[in-house]
C-alpha positions as a Markdown table, in Angstrom:
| # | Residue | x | y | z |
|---|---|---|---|---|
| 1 | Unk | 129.4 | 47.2 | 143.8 |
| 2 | Unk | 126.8 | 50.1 | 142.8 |
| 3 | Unk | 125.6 | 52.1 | 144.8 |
| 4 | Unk | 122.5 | 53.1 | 145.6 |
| 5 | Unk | 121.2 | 56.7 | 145.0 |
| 6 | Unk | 120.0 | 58.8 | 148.1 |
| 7 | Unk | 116.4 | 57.9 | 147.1 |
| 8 | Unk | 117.2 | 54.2 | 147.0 |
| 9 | Unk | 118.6 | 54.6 | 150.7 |
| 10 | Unk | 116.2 | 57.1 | 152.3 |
| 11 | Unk | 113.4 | 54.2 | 150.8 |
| 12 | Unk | 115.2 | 51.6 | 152.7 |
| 13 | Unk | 115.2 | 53.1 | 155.2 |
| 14 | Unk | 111.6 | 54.1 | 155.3 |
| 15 | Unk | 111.0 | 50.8 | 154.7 |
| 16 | Unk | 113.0 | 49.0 | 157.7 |
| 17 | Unk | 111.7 | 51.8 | 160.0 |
| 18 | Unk | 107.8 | 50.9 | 158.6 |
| 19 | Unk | 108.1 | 47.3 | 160.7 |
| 20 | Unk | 108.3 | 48.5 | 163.9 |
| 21 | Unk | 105.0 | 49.5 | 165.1 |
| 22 | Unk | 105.6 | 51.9 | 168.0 |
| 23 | Unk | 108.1 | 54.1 | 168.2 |
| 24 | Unk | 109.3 | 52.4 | 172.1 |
| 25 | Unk | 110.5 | 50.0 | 169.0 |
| 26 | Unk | 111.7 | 52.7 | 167.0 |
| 27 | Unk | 113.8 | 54.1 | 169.2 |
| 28 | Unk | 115.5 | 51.1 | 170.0 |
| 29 | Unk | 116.3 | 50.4 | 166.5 |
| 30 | Unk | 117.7 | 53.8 | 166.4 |
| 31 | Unk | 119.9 | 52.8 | 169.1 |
| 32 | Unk | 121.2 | 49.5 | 167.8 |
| 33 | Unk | 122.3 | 51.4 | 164.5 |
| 34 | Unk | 124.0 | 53.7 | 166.8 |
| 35 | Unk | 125.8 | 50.6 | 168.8 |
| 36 | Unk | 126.9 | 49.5 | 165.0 |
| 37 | Unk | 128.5 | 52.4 | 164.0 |
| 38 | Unk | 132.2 | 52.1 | 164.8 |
| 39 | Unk | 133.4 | 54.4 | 167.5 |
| 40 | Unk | 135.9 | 57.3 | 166.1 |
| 41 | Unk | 139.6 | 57.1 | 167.1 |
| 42 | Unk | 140.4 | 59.4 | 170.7 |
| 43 | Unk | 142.5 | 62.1 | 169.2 |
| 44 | Unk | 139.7 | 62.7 | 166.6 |
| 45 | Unk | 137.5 | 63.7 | 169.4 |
| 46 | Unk | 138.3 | 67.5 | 169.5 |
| 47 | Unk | 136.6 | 70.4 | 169.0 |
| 48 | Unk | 137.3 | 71.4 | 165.3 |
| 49 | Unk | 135.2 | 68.1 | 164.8 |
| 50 | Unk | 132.3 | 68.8 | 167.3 |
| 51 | Unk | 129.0 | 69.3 | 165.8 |
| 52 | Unk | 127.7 | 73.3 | 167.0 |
| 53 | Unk | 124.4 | 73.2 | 168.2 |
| 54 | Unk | 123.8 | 69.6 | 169.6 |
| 55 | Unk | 123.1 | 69.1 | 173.4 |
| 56 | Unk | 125.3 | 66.0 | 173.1 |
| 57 | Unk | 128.7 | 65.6 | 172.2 |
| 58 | Unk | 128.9 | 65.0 | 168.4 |
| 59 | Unk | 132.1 | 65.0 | 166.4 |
| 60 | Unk | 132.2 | 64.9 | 162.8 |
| 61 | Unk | 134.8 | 64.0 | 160.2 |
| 62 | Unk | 135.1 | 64.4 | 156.8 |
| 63 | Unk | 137.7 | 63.0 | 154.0 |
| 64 | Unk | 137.0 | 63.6 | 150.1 |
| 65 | Unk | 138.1 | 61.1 | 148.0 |
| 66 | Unk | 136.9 | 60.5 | 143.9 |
| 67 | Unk | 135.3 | 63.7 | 144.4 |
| 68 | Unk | 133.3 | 62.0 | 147.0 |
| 69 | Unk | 133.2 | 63.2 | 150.5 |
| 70 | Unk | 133.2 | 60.0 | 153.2 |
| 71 | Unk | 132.0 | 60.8 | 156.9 |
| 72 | Unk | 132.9 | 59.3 | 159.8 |
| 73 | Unk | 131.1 | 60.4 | 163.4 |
| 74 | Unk | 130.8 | 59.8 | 166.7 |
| 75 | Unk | 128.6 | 60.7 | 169.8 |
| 76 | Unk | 128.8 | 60.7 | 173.0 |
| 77 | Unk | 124.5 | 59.4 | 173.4 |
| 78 | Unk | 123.4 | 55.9 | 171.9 |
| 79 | Unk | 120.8 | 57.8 | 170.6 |
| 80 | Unk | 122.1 | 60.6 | 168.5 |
| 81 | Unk | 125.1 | 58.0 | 167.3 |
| 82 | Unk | 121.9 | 56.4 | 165.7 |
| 83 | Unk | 120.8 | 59.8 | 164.2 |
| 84 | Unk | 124.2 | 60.6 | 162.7 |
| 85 | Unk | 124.2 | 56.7 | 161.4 |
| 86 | Unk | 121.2 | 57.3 | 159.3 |
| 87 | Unk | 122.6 | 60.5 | 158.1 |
| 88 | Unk | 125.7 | 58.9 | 157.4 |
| 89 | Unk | 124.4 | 55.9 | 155.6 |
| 90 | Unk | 122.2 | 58.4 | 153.1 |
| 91 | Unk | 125.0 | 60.8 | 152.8 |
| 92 | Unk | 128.3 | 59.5 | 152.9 |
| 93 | Unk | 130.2 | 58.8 | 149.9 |
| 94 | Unk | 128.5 | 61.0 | 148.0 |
| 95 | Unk | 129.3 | 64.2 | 146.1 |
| 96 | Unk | 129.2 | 67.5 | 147.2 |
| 97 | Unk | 126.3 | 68.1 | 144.8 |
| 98 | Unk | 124.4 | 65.1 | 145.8 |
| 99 | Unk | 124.6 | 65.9 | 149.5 |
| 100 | Unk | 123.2 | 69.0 | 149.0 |
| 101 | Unk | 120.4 | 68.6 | 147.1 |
| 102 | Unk | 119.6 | 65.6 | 148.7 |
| 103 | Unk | 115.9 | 66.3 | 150.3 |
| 104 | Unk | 116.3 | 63.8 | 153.6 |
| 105 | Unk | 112.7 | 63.2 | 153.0 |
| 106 | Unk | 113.5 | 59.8 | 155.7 |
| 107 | Unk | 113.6 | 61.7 | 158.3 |
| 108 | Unk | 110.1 | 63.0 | 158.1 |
| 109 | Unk | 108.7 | 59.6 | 156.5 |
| 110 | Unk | 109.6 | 58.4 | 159.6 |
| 111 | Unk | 108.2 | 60.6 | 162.1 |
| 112 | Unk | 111.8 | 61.5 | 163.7 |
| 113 | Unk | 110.6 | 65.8 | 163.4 |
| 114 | Unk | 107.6 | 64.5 | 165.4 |
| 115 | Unk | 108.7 | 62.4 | 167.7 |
| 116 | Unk | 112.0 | 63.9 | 169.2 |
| 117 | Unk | 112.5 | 66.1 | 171.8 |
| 118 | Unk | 113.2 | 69.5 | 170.8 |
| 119 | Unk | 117.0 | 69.4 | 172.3 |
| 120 | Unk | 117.4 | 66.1 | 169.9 |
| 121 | Unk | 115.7 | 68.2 | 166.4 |
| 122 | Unk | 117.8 | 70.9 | 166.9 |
| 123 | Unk | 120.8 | 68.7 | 167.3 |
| 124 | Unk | 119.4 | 66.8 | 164.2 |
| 125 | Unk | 119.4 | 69.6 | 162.2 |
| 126 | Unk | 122.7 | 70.6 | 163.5 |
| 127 | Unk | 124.5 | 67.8 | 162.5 |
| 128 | Unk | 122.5 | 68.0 | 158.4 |
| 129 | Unk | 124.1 | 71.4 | 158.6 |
| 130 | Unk | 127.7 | 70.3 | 159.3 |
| 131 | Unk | 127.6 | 67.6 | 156.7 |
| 132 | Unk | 126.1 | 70.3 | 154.2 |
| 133 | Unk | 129.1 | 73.0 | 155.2 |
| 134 | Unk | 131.1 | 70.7 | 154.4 |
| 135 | Unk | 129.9 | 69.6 | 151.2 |
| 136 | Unk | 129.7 | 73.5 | 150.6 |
| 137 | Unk | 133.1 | 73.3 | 151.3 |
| 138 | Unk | 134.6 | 70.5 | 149.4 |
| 139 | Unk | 132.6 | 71.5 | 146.3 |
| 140 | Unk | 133.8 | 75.3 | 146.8 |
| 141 | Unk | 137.3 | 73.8 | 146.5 |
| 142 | Unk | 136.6 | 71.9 | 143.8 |
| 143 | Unk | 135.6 | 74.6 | 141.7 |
| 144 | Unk | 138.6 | 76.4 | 142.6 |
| 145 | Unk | 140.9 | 73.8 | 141.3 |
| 146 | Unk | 139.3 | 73.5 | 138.2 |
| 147 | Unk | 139.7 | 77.3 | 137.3 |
């Protein structure tokens, strides 16, 4: 199976997002990707996993493998377990590189800067932070096994 690049997904996803016509309908879309995404095992939930910075509770978890890292989150609020679902979809199993220079031009294409509440943005851009610290991180170790 090949996969898609980032711009392949982030098109997608601009693309599924361009049907609904309000975002009452957006929102709920967000939601139902958030009910998808498969709910993270209870000792995973502590707080060297938690997203800093996000209103809700977020945890993040990360495993590299192929030199590609693989995330796996959970939240605590339908709607940010949506959020971290998009993110995950463009950016997991990826490399370090990849994830960080990928743009996450979706989430503007979309209208999700403009259209959540300040709490939500910053917790949006939290959890984009996280996943690039620890592509910073994985590629940092990397570098240092190849030298």
């Amino acid at each position: 199976m090949e996969t898609k690049s980032i711009a392949e997904t982030e098109s997608e996803i601009i693309e599924e997002f361009s049907f609904f016509p309000d975002w009452h309908d957006k929102y709920e879309y967000i939601i139902e990707l958030g009910k998808k995404l498969k709910d993270i095992p209870e000792d995973k939930r502590v707080n060297e996993n938690k997203v800093k910075g996000c209103q809700s509770s977020v945890w993040l978890i990360s495993d590299l493998a192929d030199g590609k890292i693989i995330f796996t989150a959970d939240s605590d609020s339908v709607i940010v377990k949506g959020l971290i679902a998009l993110l995950i979809r463009v950016l997991s199993h990826r490399t370090p590189d990849e994830i960080l220079e990928a743009k996450l031009e979706f989430i503007d294409a979309i209208g999700l800067k403009q259209h959540l509440a300040g709490t939500r943005a910053n917790g949006l851009a939290s959890m984009i932070k996280q996943i690039r610290m620890y592509a910073l991180a994985y590629k940092a170790k990397q570098e240092q096994l190849q030298n």
